[in-house]
C-alpha positions in Angstrom: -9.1 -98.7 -86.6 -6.0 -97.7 -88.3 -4.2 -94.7 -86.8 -4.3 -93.2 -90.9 -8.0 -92.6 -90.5 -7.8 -90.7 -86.8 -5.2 -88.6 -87.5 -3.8 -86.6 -84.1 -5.0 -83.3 -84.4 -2.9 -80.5 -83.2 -4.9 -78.2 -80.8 -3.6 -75.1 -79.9 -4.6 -73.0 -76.8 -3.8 -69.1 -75.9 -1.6 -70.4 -72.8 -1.1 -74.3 -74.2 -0.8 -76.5 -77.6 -1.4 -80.4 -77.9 0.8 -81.7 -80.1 1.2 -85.8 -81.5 3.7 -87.4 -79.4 6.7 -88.3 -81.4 10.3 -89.9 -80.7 12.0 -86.8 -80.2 9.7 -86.7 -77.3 11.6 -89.3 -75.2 13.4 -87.4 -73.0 11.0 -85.3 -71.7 8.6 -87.9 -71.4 11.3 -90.0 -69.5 11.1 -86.8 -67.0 7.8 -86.4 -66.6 7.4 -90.6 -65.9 10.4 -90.6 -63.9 9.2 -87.8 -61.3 8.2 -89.8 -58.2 6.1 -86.2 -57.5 4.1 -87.0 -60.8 4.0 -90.5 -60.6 2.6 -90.8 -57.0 -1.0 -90.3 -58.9 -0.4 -93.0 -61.2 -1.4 -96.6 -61.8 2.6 -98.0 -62.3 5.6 -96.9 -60.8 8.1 -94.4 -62.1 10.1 -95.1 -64.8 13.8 -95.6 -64.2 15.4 -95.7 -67.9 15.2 -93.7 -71.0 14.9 -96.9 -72.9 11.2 -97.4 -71.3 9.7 -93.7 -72.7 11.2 -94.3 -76.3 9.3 -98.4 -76.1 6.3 -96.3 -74.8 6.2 -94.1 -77.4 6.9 -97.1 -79.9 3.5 -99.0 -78.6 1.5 -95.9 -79.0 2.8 -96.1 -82.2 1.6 -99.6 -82.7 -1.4 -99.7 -80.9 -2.8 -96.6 -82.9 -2.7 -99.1 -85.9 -5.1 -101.7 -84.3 -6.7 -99.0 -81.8 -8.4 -95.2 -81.9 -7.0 -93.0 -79.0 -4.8 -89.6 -78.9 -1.9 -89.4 -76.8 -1.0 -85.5 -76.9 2.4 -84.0 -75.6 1.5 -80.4 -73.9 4.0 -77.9 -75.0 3.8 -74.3 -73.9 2.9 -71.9 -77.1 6.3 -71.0 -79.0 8.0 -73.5 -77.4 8.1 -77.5 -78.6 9.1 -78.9 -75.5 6.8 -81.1 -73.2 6.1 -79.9 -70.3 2.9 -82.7 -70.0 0.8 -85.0 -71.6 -3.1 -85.4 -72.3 -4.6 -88.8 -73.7 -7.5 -89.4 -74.9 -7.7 -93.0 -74.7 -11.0 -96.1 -75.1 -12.6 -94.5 -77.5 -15.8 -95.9 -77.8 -17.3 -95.1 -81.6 -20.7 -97.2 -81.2 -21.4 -96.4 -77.6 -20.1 -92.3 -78.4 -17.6 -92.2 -75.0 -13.7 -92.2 -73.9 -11.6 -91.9 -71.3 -9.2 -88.8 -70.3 -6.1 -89.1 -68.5 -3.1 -86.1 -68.2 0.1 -85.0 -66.5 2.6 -82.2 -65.9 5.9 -82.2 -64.9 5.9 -80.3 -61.8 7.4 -77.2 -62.6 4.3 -76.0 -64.5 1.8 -77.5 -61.8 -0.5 -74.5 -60.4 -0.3 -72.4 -63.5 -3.8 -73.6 -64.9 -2.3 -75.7 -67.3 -4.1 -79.0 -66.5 -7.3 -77.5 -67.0 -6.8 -75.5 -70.3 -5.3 -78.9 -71.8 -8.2 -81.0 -70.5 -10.5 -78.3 -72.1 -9.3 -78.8 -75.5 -9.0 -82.4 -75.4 -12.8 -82.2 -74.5 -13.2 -79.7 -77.2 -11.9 -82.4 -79.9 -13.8 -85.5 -78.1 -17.0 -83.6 -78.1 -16.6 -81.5 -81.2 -14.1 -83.4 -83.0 -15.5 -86.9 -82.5 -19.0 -86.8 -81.7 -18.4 -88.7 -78.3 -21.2 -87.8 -75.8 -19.4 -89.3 -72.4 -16.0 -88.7 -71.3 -14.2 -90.7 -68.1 -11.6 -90.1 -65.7 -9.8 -92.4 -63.2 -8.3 -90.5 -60.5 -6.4 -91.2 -57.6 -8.7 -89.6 -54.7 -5.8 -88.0 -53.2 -4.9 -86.3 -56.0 -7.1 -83.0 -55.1 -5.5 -80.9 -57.8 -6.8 -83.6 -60.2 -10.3 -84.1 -58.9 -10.3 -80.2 -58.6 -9.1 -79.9 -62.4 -12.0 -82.6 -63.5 -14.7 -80.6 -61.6 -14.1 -77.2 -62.6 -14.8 -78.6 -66.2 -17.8 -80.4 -65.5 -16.9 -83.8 -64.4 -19.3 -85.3 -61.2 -17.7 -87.9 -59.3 -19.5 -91.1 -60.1 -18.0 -93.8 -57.9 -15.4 -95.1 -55.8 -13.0 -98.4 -56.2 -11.2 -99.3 -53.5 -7.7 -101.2 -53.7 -8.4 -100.8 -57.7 -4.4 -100.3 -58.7 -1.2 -102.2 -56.9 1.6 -99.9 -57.3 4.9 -100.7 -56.1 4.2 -103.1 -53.2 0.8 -100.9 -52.2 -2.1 -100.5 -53.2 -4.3 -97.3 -54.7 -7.9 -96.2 -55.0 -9.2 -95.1 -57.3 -12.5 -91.9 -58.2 -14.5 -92.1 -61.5 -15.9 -89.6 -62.9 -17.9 -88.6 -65.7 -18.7 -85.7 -68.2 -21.8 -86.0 -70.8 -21.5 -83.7 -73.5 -24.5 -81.7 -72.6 -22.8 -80.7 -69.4 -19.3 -79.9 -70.8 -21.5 -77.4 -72.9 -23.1 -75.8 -69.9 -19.8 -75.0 -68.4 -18.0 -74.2 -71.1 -20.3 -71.2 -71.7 
């Protein structure tokens, strides 16, 4: 699916906006992907050059031609920074489902942020696009994560052990799941 026919919606929050990632988002993206705090929770290791968040943004760029997902920058309203990002990413059309996956840099971490931007991600996935499933892959010692993902909704589905090698180790890893009929029931 060509990225012309999913545009990237902007989505716009009282306390948070999601935003298209663009190249003038490098730096801040090489922050947030550098921060060994932030990238503890991920699936690769931090970053350690500029030159790696400006070829990122340049394969979301490509792969948006050939693929339908929506990688978001968070930016605080009034304010175009990033302070985070949101992505929703294997979108499913035929089998109505995707996968969610954010971050913060940690200076805004405890402010409620993760949660409002998962919301309206979920907001467009549901609304937007019609999907009726939504996925995350957590880390299961990321609490603040799994506790983000549950106060929306999301019921932990099943556990993969050794799932992600990371920097000599190895991580876990918790699914979870969100049907649209239960995003609805929270939501309200």
């Amino acid at each position: 699916m060509d990225a012309t026919e999913t545009p990237i919606p902007e989505l716009q929050g009282k306390h948070v906006r999601l935003r298209a990632l663009a190249t003038r988002d490098a730096d801040g993206l090489f922050a947030l992907h550098s921060d060994a705090q932030v990238m503890r929770w991920w699936s690769f290791p931090a970053w350690t050059e500029r030159a790696q968040a400006v070829g990122h943004i340049e394969r979301m760029r490509r792969e948006r031609r050939v693929r339908e997902f929506y990688p978001w920058v968070a930016t605080l309203p009034g304010d175009d920074a990033l302070v985070g990002t949101c992505s929703l990413f294997g979108v499913d059309r035929e089998h109505k489902r995707g996968v969610i996956g954010y971050a913060l840099l940690p200076a805004y971490w405890g402010r409620g942020l993760a949660g409002r931007m998962l919301q309206l991600a979920l907001g467009h996935a549901f609304d937007g696009l019609g999907l009726e499933r939504i996925e995350a892959d957590i880390d299961p010692d990321n609490l603040a994560s799994c506790r983000v993902v549950e106060r929306a909704g999301f019921v932990r589905e099943g556990y993969l052990r050794e799932r992600w090698r990371v920097g000599g180790g190895v991580q876990d890893t918790a699914l979870y799941g969100l049907l649209r009929r239960e995003w609805r029931r929270v939501r309200v």
